[in-house]
N, C-alpha and C positions, 0 to 999 in steps of 0.2 A: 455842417450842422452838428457834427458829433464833439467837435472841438465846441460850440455856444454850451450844449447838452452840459457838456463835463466842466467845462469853467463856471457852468451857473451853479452842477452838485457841486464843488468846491469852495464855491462864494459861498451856498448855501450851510457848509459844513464847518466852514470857518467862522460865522457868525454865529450858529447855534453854539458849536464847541467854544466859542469867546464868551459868549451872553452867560453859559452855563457855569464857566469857570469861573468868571466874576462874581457871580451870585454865590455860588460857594465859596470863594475866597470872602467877599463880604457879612457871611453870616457866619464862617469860623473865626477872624479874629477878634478879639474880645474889646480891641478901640474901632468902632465905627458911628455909622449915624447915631446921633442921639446919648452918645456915651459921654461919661463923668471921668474923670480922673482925678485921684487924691493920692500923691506919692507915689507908692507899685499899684494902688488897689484901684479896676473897674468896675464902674455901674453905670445900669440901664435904667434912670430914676422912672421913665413913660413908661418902661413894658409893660404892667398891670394896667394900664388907664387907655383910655379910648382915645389920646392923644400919639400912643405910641404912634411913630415910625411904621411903614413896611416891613423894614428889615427886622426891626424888635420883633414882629408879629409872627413874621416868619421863622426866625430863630426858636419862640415858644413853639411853633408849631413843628416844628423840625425836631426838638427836643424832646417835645411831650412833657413839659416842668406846667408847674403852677404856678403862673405872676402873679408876688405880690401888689394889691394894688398899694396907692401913696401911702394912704392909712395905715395899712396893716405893716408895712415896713420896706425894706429892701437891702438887696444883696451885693456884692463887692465880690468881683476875681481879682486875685493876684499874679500872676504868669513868671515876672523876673522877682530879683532881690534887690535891693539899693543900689547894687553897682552895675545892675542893669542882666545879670546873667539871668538866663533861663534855671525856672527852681524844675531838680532835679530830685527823684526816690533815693539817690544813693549819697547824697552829702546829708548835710544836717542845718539845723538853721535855729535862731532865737526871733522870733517874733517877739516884740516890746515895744511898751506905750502907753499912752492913755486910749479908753475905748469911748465912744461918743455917749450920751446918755440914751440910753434906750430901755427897757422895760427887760427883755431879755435877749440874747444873743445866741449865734453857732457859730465856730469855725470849725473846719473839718482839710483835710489832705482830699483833693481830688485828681481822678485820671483825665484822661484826654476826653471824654466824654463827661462830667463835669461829677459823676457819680463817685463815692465814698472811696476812696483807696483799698482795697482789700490787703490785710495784714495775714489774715490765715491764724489769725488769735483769736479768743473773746472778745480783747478789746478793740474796740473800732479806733478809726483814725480821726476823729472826733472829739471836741470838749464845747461844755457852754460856761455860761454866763456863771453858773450855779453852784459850781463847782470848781473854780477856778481857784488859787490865791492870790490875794494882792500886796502890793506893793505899802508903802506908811503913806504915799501920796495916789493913792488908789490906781496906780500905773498895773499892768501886767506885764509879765516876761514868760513866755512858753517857750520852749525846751522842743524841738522836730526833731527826731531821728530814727535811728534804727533801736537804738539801744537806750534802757532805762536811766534817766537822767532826771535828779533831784529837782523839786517842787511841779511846777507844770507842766507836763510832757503830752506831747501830741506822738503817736506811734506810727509812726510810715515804715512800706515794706517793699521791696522788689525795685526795679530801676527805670530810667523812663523819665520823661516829663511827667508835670506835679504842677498841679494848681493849689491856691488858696482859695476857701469858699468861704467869707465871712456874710453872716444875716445877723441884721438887726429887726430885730422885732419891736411895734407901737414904740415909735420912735419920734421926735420931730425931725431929724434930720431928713423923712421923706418929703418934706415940703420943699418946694421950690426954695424959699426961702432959709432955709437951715444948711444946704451943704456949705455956703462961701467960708466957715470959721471952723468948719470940719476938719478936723486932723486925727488921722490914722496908724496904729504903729505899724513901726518899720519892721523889714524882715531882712535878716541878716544873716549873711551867711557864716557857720562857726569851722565848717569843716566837710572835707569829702572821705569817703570810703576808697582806698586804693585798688 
């Protein structure tokens, strides 16, 4: 009887510790149900709509962010760089491209929790739409690192994993129809800190 007893709490503790780590594994990586892929960049086109997924819903809800819904716009993570490495606080990187049409935009440096990179400066790790320069063929090239680098720099600090957080804002690319001809720049890596 004590062997059924204790084989049942072990079946029991295997299934709950399975069910729980799956659900966590499936709401931390950034490709699952429902997700978009354009070069490095993911997005969650349903989260904001009453079509989302479970797991979009739960992810919001685990977060505490604000989905955009279709209309108002949506957001893109980036995780690796073109050659597929994990983006890192301590190298540097050129993001370049053309950006989709959209009304207005953010990219920003984020941590493992998808929040602003803290630099310990004034300036945040942040740029938009607004302020940017561009290219003679309206391309952008941003400049990520530690240290001040001519035209458009994004300022990252400390070491660690490093997302990209790019939003588009009243865009049409939120429509079903808009992502297929979608092209996103690339992020490249220029260099590591020793």
């Amino acid at each position: 009887m004590l062997k059924n007893a204790f084989l049942m709490l072990l079946s029991l503790a295997i299934a709950i510790g399975g069910g729980g780590a799956s659900v966590w594994y499936a709401l931390k990586i950034q490709d699952g149900v429902g997700a978009i892929r354009i070069g490095q960049w993911t997005a969650f086109p349903d989260i904001g709509t009453p079509a989302a997924d479970p797991y979009s819903k739960a992810r919001v809800a685990r977060e505490g962010v604000l989905a955009l819904g279709r209309a108002e716009g949506l957001s893109f993570v980036a995780e690796n760089d073109v050659a597929g490495d994990q983006l890192k606080r301590e190298c540097s990187y050129r993001i370049e491209g053309g950006f989709p049409t959209a009304r207005f935009w953010t990219l920003y440096a984020a941590d493992q929790s998808l929040g602003v990179v803290e630099t310990g400066k004034p300036r945040l790790a942040a740029l938009q739409s607004y302020e940017v320069l561009r290219q003679a063929d309206n391309s952008v090239i941003i400049s990520v690192g530690h240290h001040p680098m001519p035209g458009n720099w994004l300022l990252t600090d400390g070491s660690g994993r490093m997302y990209f957080v790019l939003t588009f804002y009243d865009t049409p690319i939120a429509s079903s129809t808009g992502l297929s001809d979608v092209s996103l720049p690339r992020i490249v890596k220029a260099g590591c800190d020793a």
